[in-house]
N, C-alpha and C positions, 0 to 999 in steps of 0.2 A: 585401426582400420584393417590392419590382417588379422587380427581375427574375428572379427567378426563376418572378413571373406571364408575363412577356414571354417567357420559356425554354418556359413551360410552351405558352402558345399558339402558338408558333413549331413543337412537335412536334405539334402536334394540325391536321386536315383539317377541312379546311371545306367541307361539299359545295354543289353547286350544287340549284337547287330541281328539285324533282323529280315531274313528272306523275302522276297517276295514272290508270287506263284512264277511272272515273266520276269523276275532277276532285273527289273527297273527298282529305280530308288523308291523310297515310302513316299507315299502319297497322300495326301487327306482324305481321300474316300477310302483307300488301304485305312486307315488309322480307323475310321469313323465305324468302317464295315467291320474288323476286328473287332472296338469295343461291342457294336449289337451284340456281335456272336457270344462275348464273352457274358454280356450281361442276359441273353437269353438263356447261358446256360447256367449262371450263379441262379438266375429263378427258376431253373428246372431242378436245381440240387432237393432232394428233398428237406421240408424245413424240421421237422425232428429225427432221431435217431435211435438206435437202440437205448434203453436205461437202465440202470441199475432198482428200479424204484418198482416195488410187485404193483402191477395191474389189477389186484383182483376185482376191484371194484368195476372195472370198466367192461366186463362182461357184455355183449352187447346181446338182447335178450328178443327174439322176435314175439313180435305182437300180435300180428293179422299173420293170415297166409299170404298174403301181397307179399308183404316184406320177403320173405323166404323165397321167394323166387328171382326176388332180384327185380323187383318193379319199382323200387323208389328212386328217385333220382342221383344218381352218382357223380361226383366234382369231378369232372376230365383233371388227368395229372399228364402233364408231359414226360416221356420215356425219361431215367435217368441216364445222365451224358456218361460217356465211357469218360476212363480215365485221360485220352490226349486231347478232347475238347474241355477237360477241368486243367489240363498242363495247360495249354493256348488260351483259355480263361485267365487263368493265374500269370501268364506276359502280360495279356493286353492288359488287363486292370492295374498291373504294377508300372502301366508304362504314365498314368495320371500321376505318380511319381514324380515325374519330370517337372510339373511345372512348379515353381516354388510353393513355399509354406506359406506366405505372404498374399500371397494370391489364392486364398481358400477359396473364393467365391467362384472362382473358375475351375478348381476342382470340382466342388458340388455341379456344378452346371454339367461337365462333363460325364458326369457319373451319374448323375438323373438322367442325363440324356439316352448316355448306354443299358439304360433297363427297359427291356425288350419282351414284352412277355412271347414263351417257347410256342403258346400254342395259335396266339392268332396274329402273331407278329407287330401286336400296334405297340407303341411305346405307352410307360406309363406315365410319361412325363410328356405331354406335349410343348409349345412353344410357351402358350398365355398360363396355361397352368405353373410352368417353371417362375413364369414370371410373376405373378402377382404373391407367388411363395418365397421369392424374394423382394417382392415392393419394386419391381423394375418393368419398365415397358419392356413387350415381347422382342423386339426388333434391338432392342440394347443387347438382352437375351441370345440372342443370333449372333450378335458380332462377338459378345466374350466367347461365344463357345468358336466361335472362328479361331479368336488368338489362341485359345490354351489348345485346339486342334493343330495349330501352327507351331506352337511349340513345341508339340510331340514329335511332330512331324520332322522340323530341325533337328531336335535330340536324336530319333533314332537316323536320321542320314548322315547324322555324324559320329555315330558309335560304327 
């Protein structure tokens, strides 16, 4: 039985204490409005990077005169986040941590929930979407992301 309590805490995160802007304890909207931010800004990161690997091929080669002017359609990118909203990304996401291993499905639910896209703020995860991607009525949906909200909430009021 101990250890499998020692197993148990050894997969579980232990966050550090955490400020709040009025210096009251965390909150569920504090927790909830964190993850948005964080996850509005994990989908602003841009999704490739420099590579090691020559480009030559991907020349990109104009065709019409339209093109060269800059008349085709361009994907809006959201600015990339400085580095202290990738630091306060990297808390709030680490604080899904918190809830056990055992309870995966309340991680996911949390974590879908936190993806927020940068540029027009709608989630991408709404209520009935979450839910029929996990086979569960919407309103079930709502209450587990209530507890594993709940949990965080506890954890950090008591780091």
């Amino acid at each position: 039985m101990v250890a499998t309590t020692k197993a148990a805490a050894a997969d579980r995160y232990f966050p550090a204490h955490v400020d709040t802007p009025d210096g009251q304890p965390v909150d569920a909207d504090f927790v909830i409005a964190r993850l948005e931010e964080a996850g509005a800004t994990l989908l602003a990161l841009p999704g490739t990077g420099w590579t090691t690997k020559l480009r030559t091929s991907n020349i990109e080669i104009v065709r019409t005169a339209l093109e060269s002017y800059g008349w085709s359609e361009a994907r809006i990118r959201p600015a990339v986040p400085a580095a202290e909203k990738i630091t306060r990304m990297d808390e709030a996401m680490g604080w899904i941590g918190v809830i056990p291993l055992d309870r995966f499905v309340l991680r996911r639910i949390v974590g879908a929930r936190s993806l927020v896209h940068p540029v027009t703020n709608r989630r991408l995860f709404p209520w009935r979407r979450l839910a029929a991607a996990l086979g569960a009525d919407h309103k079930a949906v709502q209450r587990w992301h209530g507890q594993a909200i709940d949990m965080i909430v506890a954890a950090l009021n008591r780091a």
